[in-house]
N, C-alpha and C positions, 0 to 999 in steps of 0.2 A: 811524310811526316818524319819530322829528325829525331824528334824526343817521343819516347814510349806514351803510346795513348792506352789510357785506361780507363774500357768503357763500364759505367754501372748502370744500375735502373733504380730510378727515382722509389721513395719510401710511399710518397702520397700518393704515386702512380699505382704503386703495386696495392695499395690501402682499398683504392676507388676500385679498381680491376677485382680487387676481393668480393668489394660489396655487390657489386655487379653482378655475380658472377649464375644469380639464382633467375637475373630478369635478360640477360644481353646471351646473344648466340656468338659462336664464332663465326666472324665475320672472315669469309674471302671471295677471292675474284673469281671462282668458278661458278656462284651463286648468279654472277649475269649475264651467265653464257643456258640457266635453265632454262628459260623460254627459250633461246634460239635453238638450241640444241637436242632436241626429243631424243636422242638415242644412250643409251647406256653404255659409261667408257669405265673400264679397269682403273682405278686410280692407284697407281705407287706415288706412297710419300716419303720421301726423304728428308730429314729435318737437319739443317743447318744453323747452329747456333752459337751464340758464345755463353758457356754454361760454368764458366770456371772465372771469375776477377783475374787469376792467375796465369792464364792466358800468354804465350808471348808474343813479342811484338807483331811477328810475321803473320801468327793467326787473325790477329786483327785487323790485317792490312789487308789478308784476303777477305775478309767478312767485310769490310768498309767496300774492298770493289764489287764484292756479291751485290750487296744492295745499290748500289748506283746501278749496276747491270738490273738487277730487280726493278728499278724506279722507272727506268727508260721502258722496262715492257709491260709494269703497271700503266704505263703512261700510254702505252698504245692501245691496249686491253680496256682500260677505264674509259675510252672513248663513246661504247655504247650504251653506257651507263645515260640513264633518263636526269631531266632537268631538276627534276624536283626531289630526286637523292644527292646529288653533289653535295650541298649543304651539309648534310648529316652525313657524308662519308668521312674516316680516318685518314691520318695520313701517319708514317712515320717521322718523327721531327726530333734531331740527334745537336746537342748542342754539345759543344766545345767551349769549354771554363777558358778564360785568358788567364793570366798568362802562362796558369799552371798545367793548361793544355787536357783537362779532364771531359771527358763524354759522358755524358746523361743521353738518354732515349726513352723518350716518352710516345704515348700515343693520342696525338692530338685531334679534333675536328676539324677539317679544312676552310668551314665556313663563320670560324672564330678568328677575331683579331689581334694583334701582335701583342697590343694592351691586355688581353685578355692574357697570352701567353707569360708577358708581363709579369701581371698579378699572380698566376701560378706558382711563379718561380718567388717572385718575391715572398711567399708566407713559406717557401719550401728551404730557401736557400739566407732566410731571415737579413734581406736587403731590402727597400726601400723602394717600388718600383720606378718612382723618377731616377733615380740613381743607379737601371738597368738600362745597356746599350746593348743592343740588336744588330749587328751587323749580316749581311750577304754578301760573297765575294766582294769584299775590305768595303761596301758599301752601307749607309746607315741605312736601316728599315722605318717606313715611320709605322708608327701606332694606330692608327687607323686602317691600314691595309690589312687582309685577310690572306690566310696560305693558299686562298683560290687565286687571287689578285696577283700573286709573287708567282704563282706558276706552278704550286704543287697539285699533281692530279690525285684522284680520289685512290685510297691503297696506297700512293706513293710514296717517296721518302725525299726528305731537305735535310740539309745540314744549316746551323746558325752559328753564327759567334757570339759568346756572350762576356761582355766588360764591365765595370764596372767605372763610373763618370770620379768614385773619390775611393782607390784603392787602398788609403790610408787608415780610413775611419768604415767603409763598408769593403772591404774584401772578399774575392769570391771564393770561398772556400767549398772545397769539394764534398756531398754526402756521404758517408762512409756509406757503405750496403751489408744488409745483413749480413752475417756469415753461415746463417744456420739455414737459409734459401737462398740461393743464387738463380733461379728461377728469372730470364728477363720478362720484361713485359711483352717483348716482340719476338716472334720467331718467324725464319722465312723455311718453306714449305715448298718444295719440289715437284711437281701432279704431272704425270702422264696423260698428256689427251689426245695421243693417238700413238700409234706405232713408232715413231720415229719423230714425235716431237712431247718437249716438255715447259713448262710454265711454273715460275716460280711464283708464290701466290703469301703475302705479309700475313700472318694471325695472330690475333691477340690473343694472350694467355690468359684464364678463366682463376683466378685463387682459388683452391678449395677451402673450406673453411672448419670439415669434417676431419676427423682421424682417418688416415685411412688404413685398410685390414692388413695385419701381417700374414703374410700366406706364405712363408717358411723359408728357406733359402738352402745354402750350399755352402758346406767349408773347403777351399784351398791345400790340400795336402800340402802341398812342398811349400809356399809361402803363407800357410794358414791366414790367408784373409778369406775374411766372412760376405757369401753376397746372397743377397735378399731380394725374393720374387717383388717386384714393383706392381704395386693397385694401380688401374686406369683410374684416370682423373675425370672420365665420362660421370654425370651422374646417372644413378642406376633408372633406365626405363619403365616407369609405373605403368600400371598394366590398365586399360579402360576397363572403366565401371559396366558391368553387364547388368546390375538390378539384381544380382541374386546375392542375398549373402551367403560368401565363402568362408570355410572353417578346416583349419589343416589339421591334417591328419594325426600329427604328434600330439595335437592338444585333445583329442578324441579315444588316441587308443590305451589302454591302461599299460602302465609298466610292471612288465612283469619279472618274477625274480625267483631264481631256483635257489633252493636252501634244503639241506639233508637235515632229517632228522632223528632222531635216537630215541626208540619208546623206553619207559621207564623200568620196564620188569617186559622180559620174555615169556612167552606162552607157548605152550607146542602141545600138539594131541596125540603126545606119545603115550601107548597103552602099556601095562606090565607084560613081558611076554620070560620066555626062557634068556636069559643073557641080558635082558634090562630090568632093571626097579626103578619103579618111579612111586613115590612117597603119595600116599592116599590120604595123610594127615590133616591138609585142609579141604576136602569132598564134599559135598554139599549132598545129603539124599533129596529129592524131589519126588514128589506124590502128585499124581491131578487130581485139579477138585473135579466137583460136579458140573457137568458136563449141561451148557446152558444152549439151548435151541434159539432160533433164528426169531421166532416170535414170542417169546420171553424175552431175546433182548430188544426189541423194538415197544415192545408193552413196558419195561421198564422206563425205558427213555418217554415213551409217552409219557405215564406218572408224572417224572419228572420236568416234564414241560407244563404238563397239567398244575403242580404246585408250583412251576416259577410265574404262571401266567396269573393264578390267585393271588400270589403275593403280589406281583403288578399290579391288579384290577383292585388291589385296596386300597392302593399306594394312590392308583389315579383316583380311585371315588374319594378319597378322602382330600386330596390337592381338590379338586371338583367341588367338595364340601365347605374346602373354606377360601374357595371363592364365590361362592353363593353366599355365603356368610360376609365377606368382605363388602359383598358388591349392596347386600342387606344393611349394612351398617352405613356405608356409604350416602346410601339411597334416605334413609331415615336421618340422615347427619344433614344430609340436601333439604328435606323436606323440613325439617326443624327451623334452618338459616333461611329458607325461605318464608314460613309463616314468621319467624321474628322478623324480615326484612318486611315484608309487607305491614305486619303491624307497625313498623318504625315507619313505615310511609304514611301510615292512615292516621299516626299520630302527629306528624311533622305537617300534613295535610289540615288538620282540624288546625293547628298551634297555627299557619298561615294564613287561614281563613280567620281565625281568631284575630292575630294583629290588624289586617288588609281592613277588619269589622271595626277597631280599635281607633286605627292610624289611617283612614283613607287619603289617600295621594292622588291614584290614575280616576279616570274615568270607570274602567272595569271595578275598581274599588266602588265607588257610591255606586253602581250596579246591583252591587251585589248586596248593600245597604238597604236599597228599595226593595231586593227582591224577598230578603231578608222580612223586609216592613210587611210587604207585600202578604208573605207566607202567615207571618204573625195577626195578621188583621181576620184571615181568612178562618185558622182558628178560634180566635175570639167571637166572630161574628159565628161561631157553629153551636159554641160553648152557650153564649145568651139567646140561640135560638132555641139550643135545647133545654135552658134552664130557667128562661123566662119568660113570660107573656104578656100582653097586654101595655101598661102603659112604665111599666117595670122595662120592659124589653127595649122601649122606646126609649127611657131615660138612659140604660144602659150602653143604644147605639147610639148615645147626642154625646155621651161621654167619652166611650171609644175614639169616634170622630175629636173630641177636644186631644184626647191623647195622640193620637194620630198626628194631628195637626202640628204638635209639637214636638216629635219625631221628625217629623220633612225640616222643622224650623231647623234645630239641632242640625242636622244631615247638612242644607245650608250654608250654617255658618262652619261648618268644617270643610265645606267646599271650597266658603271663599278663601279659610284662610291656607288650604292647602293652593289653591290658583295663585292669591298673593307667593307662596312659595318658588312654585312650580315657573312664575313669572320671571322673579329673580336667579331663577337657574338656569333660563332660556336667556334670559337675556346673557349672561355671564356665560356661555357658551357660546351664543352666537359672537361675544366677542373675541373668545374663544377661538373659535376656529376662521376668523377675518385677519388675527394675527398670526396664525400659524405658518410658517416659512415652509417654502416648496420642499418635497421631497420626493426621492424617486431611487429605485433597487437597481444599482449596478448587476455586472453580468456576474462577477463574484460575491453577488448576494451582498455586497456592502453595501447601506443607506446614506446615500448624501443630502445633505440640508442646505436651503439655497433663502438667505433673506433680500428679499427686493426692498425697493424704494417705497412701495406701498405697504409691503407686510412690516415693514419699521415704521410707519404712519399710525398703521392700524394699533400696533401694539404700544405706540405712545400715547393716541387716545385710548389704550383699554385701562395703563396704567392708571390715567388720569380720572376716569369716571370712578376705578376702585376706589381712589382715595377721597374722591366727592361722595359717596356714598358711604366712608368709614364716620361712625359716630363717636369714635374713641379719642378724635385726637382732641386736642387743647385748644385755647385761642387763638395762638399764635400759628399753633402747626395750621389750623384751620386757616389762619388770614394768608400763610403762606401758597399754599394747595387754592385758593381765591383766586391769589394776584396770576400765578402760574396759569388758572384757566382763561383770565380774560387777556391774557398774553397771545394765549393758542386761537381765543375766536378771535381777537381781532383781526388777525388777518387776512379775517374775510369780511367784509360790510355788506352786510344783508337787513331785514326785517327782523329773521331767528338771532344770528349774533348778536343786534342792539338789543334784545330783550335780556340775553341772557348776562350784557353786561350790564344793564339796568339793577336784575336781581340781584347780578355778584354785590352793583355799589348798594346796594337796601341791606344786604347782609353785613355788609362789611359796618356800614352805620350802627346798622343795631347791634353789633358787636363791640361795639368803639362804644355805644351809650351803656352796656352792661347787661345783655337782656338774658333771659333761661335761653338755656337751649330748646327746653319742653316746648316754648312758643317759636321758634326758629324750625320747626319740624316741618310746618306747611311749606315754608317756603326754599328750603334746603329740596324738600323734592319736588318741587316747580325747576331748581336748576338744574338738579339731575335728569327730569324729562326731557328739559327743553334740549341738554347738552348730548339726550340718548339717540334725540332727533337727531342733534346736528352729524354725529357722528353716523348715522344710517342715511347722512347724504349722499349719495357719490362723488359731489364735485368737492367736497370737501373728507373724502373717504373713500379714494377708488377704489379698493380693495374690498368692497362693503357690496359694490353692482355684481357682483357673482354670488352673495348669497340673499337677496332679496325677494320673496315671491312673488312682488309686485314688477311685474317687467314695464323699463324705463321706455319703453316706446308705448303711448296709447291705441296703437293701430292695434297691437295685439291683444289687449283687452277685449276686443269683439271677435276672437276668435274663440269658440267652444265655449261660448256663455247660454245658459238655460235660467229662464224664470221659476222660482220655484214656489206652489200652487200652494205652500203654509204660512210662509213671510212674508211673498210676493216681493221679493229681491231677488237680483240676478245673483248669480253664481259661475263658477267655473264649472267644468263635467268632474272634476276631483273630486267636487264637492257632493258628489249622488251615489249612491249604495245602492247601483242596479242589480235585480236578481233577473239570473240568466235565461228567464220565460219571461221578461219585462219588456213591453212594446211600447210604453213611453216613458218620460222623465216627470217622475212624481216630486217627494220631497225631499231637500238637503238632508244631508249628515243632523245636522244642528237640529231641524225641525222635528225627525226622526228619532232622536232621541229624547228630545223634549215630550213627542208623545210617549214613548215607551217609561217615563217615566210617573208619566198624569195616569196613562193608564191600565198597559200592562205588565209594565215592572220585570221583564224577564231581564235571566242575565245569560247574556251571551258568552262566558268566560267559557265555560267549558266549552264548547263547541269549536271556539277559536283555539283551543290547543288543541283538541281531534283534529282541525285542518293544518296544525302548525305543525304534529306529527307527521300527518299526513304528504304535506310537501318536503319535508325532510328526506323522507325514505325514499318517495318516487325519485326527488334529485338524486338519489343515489344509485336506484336500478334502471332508471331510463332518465337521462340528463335531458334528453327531447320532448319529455311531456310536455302539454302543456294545457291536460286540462284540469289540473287540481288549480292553476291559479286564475281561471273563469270562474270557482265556485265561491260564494258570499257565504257569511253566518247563516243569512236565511235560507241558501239552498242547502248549506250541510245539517241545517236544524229539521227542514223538512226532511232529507235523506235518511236522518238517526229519528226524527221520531214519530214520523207518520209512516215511512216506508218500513224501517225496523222495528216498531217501536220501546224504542228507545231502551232494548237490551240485547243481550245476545245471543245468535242464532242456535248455536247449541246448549247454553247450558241455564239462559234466560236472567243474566246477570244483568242487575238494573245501575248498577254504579258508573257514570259515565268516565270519572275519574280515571275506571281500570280500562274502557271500551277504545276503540281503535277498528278502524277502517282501513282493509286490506284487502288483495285483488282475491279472486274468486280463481280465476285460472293464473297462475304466477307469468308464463312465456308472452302475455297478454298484455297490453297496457293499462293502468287503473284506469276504470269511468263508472260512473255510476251504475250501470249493469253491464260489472265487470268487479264486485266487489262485495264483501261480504262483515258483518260488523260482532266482530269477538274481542275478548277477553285478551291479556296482556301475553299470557301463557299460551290460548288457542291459536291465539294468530300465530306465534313461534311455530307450534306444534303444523299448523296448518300450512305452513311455509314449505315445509320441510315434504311434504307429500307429493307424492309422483304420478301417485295413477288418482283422482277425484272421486271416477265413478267407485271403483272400489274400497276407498276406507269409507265416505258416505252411503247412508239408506236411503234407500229412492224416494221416499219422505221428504227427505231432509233436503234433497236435489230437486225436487219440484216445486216446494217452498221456495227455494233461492233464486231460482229460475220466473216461478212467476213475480218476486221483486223485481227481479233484471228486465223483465216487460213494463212494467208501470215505471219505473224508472226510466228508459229508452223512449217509453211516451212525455213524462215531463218534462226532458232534459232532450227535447229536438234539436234544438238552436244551437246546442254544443258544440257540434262536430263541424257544423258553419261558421261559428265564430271562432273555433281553435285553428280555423286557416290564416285567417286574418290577425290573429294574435302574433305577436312577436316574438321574437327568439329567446329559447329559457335564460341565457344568459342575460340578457338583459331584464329580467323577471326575478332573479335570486336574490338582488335586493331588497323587492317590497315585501311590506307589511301586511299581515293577517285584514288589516283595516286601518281606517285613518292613524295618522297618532294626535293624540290625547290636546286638544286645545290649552295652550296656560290660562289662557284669561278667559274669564268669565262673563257672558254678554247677563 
């Protein structure tokens, strides 16, 4: 070279070398000679470098022929390097700036291409990379070729030329390099591998990114320069984890620290003798007292233990005192809130029974009307036997009976007119729920709504019959809500539709001649049936065939049909109130109550909230029972009042209201003997107990025990039919008993 070369090291180079520096090893060429070579060799390194920009020329002419000498014996060495490292080995790659003749040295990957090298330079040297040219001895490189492809072996080193295609407008100008590291990125390294040969071996340099320690240095007499011990650049060897925590010693032992010091006044036991005085002025005379023995002072301290343990044992009887007093006040505060709570029941109780007597709605309500009658009849009929004779007695029971009579009449017409009710709110619910739009609980518990093509059917006929059954509106709104309906049937021709457009046009006339509405009443609810029909079609109502009880195929009609021996009409089995010793099919529901009302008048309420408690609680301690829901009104009436009769085992409480049916052994499942019938309070109480035999008297256990036998004889068939019964879940939804007919036959 003619003109002075002056080599630097790239900024971005030395940047990435930094960051690296925690994940990459120093990489050299004795590392693949470890497998071949099992034996341990002495390494001397001698480092050759250019560590100074200022450098002169000569020095750099010998370092440029070092490494071409290095290149040719990386080149031989790198031969037994395996296939599938080549790619990822280094190479060193030295370019020379035109025309100003500047060296950069970088450390490339061999198995990257020239584009690639390109780009590098392009964001480093802020040129353009189409407007970077590559030359190899005065020849173009193209961009697609790799430093594998050009010839460079892995460790090795290339020289390029770099040009630039518009030295006008992008010029290559040279990176300046820090001044404050000179540090290159490449060093060549000297190794010893054997006696009398050596191998020079490329390394890339590792940036610290730490401070590193001053560890003190050395002044120059004669030229007073200053030189400073240099930190290795190794990072420090972390020691492996044994599992045990370690704790240094510095931080464990105390520091300690010697300090003199000075008492405030001197003492000395110097006595008066011949040749000294020492002042007696402040002398203390001292006298002993009396002289206290070994068990004097052990009896003293008793005493005194004796009176600190009474004033403790006050202190505790007294804390002890008012907490009995606490727990007394508590207890009477408990027992007060509970007699007023129970009195607020017995009175909310009566005010319920009152209205239910007042206002009957359900079926359980005229129940309890008859039973009511029932009761009433039975005292008057005691009163005239006791108070009259003869034909006095007679006239009295012909009169009774008239009163009687119209008592049921009364009862009656309060029936019908709550069925008329109960009808309109059956109906208005079943349309109700034919319009209701699908819904279903996402897995985030959000509710989605889904209207189909028939649930907007459905709810455009529910609109429409509301407004046929409003009595409020006017002429007009009314001829309006007319034309609207015979719009909707006509577009089905049938039998039912032409009737119902017959009535619309007879309304519409007599509306048009001026008539009361009072005489338009019959026939306003002729179209309202006819149209409650059509809308409980299916073919004009598909939304309507999922809630019908009457199933659209008649094949299934004759499945689980029973004659029933009071009406002598077929029935479904829904329709029969079998009791769980019943070996055939006696009377329906309907018939069934029809007698209990001719003539024994009982009312079943209470007993159906005993079973309604009843399956409540079992659901909760065994979710697999399944014999509370085999038992009928009639078997729990039998159970409560011929097996118990009809109070409480312990304390003979007759109030069915407060009674409750509960297991006899808790770890047990309810069954009939398996159960025992208390009071609201006893059952809690009775819940709660661990051992039987011991809080009961063997009285009381032999009683309950011999229920548990007569019960286990009437209730055989239980334990037979609770196989064959189905799963509780699908049992949580029914009802105590039917529910409640609207209309009245």
């Amino acid at each position: 070279m003619s003109e002075p070369e002056c080599e630097t090291v790239s900024p971005e180079a030395r940047c990435a070398a930094e960051q690296s520096m925690s994940r990459e090893v120093i990489q050299t060429e004795t590392e693949v000679h470890e497998d071949d070579d099992e034996s341990t060799h002495e390494i001397k390194v001698d480092v050759c470098t250019a560590t100074d920009v200022l450098l002169q020329e000569e020095n750099i002419t010998e370092l440029i022929k070092d490494q071409d000498e290095i290149t040719q014996q990386g080149s031989e060495s790198n031969q037994t390097l395996s296939s599938s490292d080549v790619g990822s080995s280094t190479a060193t790659v030295k370019i020379l700036l035109m025309p100003e003749r500047h060296m950069i040295t970088v450390a490339f990957t061999i198995g990257l291409t020239i584009l690639d090298l390109k780009k590098h330079f392009s964001s480093e040297l802020r040129v353009p990379s189409d407007i970077i040219q590559i030359t190899l001895d005065e020849k173009s490189v193209d961009d697609d070729q790799t430093l594998m492809d050009i010839g460079v072996q892995p460790h090795g080193m290339v020289q390029f030329e770099m040009s630039s295609l518009d030295p006008e407008n992008y010029p290559m100008r040279p990176v300046k390099p820090l001044q404050e590291y000179n540090m290159p990125d490449v060093i060549t390294v000297r190794v010893q591998t054997d006696t009398d040969s050596y191998q020079d071996v490329v390394v890339e340099i590792e940036r610290a990114t730490r401070g590193k320690a001053f560890l003190g240095g050395y002044c120059h007499k004669v030229t007073k320069a200053e030189y400073h011990h240099a930190a290795v650049q190794t990072m420090p060897k972390k020691r492996p984890d044994k599992g045990v925590e370690m704790f240094s010693r510095d931080t464990q032992t105390v520091e300690l620290k010697n300090q003199d010091q000075q008492c405030s006044k001197n003492a000395s036991t110097q006595m008066t003798k011949i040749g000294c005085y020492v002042s007696n002025m402040e002398d203390k005379l001292i006298t002993p007292g009396t002289y206290i023995t070994a068990g004097e002072y052990h009896s003293k301290r008793l005493r005194a233990v004796i009176t600190l343990q009474s004033y403790v044992r006050c202190w505790l009887a007294k804390c002890f005192r008012d907490s009995l007093r606490q727990a007394k006040e508590q207890h009477l505060a408990w027992l007060e809130n509970e007699k007023r709570r129970k009195k607020e029941e017995k009175e909310q109780q009566i005010r319920d029974e009152y209205l239910r007597r007042m206002n009957p709605e359900s079926k359980a309500d005229f129940d309890l009307l008859y039973n009511a009658l029932k009761k009433w009849r039975i005292e008057e009929v005691e009163h005239i036997n006791i108070t009259l004779s003869g034909a006095e007695r007679k006239a009295a029971l012909c009169a009774l009976l008239e009163q009687e009579t119209q008592f049921i009449s009364s009862i009656e017409r309060h029936r019908m007119a709550a069925g008329t009710r109960n009808q309109d709110k059956a109906v208005q619910a079943f349309l109700n729920k034919c319009a209701e739009a699908k819904k279903w609980r996402a897995f985030d518990g959000k509710v989605t709504q889904m209207d189909t093509q028939f649930t907007i059917r459905a709810k455009e006929l529910r609109d429409l019959y509301s407004s046929i059954i409003q009595a409020q509106f006017t002429n007009d709104e009314r001829l309006d809500v007319l034309l609207s309906l015979k719009h909707t049937v006509k577009e089905h021709k049938c039998k039912l539709t032409q009737d119902i457009v017959d009535l619309i046009d007879r309304e519409v006339d007599l509306l048009m001649r001026g008539v009361k509405k009072s005489n338009l009443e019959g026939l306003r609810k002729r179209i309202a049936t006819l149209f409650l029909q059509f809308i409980k079609t299916p073919a004009f109502n598909p939304q309507v065939s999922k809630f019908l009880q009457v199933p659209q195929d008649p094949a299934d009609l004759k499945k689980n049909i029973y004659l029933c021996r009071g009406c002598n009409e077929y029935q479904s089995s829904t329709d029969f109130a079998l009791k769980t010793n019943a070996s055939s099919v006696g009377l329906c529901r309907c018939c069934m109550d029809l007698d209990n009302e001719a003539r024994r008048r009982e009312d079943f309420s209470l007993y159906k909230n005993i079973l309604r408690c009843l399956r409540e609680s079992e659901a909760e301690c065994s979710p697999e029972a399944k014999i509370t829901y085999l038992l009928q009104e009639q078997d729990l009436r039998y159970l409560v009042d011929v097996l118990w009769g009809a109070q409480s085992a312990l304390s003979g409480w007759k109030d069915l209201h407060d009674l409750l049916l509960v297991r006899w052994e808790k770890h047990l499942d309810w069954s009939p003997w398996n159960c025992i019938l208390l009071t609201k309070d006893e059952a809690a109480a009775h819940l709660k107990l661990e051992n039987i035999e011991k809080a009961y008297d063997v009285v009381v256990i032999r009683n309950v025990k011999q229920k548990h036998a007569l019960a286990r004889k009437y209730f055989s068939q239980i334990p037979v039919m609770a196989e064959c019964l189905l799963e509780p879940a699908a049992l949580s939804n029914l009802l105590v008993s039917k529910p409640i007919t609207n209309a009245t036959k």
